[in-house]
N, C-alpha and C positions, 0 to 999 in steps of 0.2 A: 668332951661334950661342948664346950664350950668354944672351940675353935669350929667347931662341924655347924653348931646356930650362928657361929659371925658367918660361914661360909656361905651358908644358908641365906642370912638376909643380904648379904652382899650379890649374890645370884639373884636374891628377888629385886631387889633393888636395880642391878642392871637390867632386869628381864620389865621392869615398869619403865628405868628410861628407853630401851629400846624401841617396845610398846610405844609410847609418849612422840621418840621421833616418828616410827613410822606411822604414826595418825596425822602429826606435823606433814609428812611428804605427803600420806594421800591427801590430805586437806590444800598443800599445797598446787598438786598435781590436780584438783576438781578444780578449783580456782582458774589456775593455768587453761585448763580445758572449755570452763566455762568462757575464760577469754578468748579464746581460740574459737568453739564456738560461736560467740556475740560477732568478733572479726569475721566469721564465714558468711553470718549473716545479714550483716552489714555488706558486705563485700559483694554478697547475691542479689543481696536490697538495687545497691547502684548499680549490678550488672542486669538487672531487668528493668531498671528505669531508664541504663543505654540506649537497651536495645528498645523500648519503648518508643523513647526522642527517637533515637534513628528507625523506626516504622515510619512513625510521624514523619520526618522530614524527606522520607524512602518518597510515603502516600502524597507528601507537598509537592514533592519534584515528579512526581507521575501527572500529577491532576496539570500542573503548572507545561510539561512538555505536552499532554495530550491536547491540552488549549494552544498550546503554540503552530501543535501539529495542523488541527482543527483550521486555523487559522491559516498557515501556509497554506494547507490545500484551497481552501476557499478563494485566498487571493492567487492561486495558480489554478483555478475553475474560472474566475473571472477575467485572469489575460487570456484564458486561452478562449476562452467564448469569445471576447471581443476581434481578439485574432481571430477565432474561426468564422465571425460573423464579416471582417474588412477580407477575409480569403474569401468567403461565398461570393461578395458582393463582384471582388475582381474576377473571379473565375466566372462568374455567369456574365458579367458584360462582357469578355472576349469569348465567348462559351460558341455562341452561334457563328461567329465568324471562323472561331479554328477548327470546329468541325466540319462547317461547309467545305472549307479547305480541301477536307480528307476525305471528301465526297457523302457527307451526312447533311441529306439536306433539311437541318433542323429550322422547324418554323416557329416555335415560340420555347420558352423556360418556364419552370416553375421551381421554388425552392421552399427545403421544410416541408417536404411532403412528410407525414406522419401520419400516425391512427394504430387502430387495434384490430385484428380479425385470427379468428377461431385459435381465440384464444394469447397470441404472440403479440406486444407493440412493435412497430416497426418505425422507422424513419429514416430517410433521404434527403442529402442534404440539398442535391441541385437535382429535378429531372428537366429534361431536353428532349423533344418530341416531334413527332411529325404526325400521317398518317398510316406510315408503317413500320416506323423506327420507335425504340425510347434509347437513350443513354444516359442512365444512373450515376451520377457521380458522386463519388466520394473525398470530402475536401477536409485534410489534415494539416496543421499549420507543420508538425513533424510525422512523418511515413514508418512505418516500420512493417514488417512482413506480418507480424500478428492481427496488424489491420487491413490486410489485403485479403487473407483468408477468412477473415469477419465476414468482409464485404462479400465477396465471391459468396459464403453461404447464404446472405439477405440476397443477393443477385437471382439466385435461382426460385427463390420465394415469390421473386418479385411480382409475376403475374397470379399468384394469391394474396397478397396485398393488396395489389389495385387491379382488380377483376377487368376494370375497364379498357386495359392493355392484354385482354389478355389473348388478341390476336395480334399484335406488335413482335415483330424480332428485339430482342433484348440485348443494348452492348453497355458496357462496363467503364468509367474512368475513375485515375485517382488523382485528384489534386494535392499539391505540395507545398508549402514554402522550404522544408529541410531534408531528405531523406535518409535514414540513417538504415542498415545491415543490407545496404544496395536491395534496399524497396526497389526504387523505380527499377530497374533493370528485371528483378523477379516481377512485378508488374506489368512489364513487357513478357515474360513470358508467358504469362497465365492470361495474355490476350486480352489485359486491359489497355483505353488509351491512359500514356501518363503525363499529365500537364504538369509544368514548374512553372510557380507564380514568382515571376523577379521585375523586382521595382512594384515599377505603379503597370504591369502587363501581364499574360499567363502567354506560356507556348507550349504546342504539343513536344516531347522529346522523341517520342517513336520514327524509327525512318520513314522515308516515304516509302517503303513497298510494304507496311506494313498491315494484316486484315487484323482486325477486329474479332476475338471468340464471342459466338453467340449463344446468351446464358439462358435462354428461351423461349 
């Protein structure tokens, strides 16, 4: 009997340190976890105040390029206006002389024609007139084909614009200082005249056997 109660408390005995370690581990292991835990959220804490900052500094650098943008354009709206307005000025003082040339016998200029009607703004930068001619011109410090086909559709308009043409035959130019996807030459074909403004002078480019499409 007496060997069977030591066997006895010696099993109980181990069976409470056993017991004893493993509350030691899980105690250890919530600890551990809880650490692990706090690190996750710590670790989540500074990865959304990252990505925070860099929203922020995302939203700084938008706001900061859209100003810069802003600004570019603006100062590439005012060279080109000042160009476009030293281009009008040259193109219309030789305007009457190299049309007459080509048998347009234009007797005064006007430039900045503008206004509103049924419904459409329109604007012209140079017209060239007689008593039974107009010629429209259209003056770009750079040409490109998307601006020829602009024009050509305000061309046809042109005698609802200004009613008071609107027994006049209708011809078309475009003025240049640069042309780029071979404007001028597509400009010659769709029957505009094409002026190139170089230096301080404009000249017609068209040959001379060349007629004029009439837009109305």
């Amino acid at each position: 009997m007496m060997e069977t109660a030591l066997n006895f408390e010696q099993v109980w005995q181990l069976f409470r340190e056993t017991d004893h370690r493993f509350q030691e581990t899980d105690r250890k292991f919530q600890e551990s976890q809880r650490a692990l835990d706090h690190r996750f959220q710590e670790t989540d804490r500074k990865f959304r105040e990252t990505r925070q900052e860099f929203q922020e500094t995302q939203r700084a650098l938008d706001r900061r390029f859209q100003e810069t943008d802003r600004k570019m354009r603006a100062l590439q709206n005012l060279f080109e206006g000042q160009w476009g307005k030293l281009m009008e000025s040259l193109v219309e003082g030789d305007l009457v002389h190299l049309l007459q040339a080509r048998d347009v016998r234009i007797m005064d200029t006007s430039t900045r024609r503008k206004g509103h009607r049924d419904g459409e703004n329109y604007e012209f930068d140079i017209v060239a007139h007689n008593g039974e001619e107009i010629v429209i011109v259209e003056v770009k410090t750079t040409l490109r084909v998307g601006h020829i086909d602009a024009f050509i559709r305000r061309l046809h308009r042109a005698k609802r614009y200004m009613p008071e043409y609107r027994t006049h035959r209708v011809l078309g130019a475009v003025a240049y200082l640069r042309a780029e996807e071979a404007s001028d030459q597509y400009g010659q074909r769709q029957g505009l005249f094409v002026i190139r403004a170089t230096g301080d002078s404009a000249a017609i480019v068209n040959s001379k056997d060349f007629r004029p499409r009439k837009f109305g």
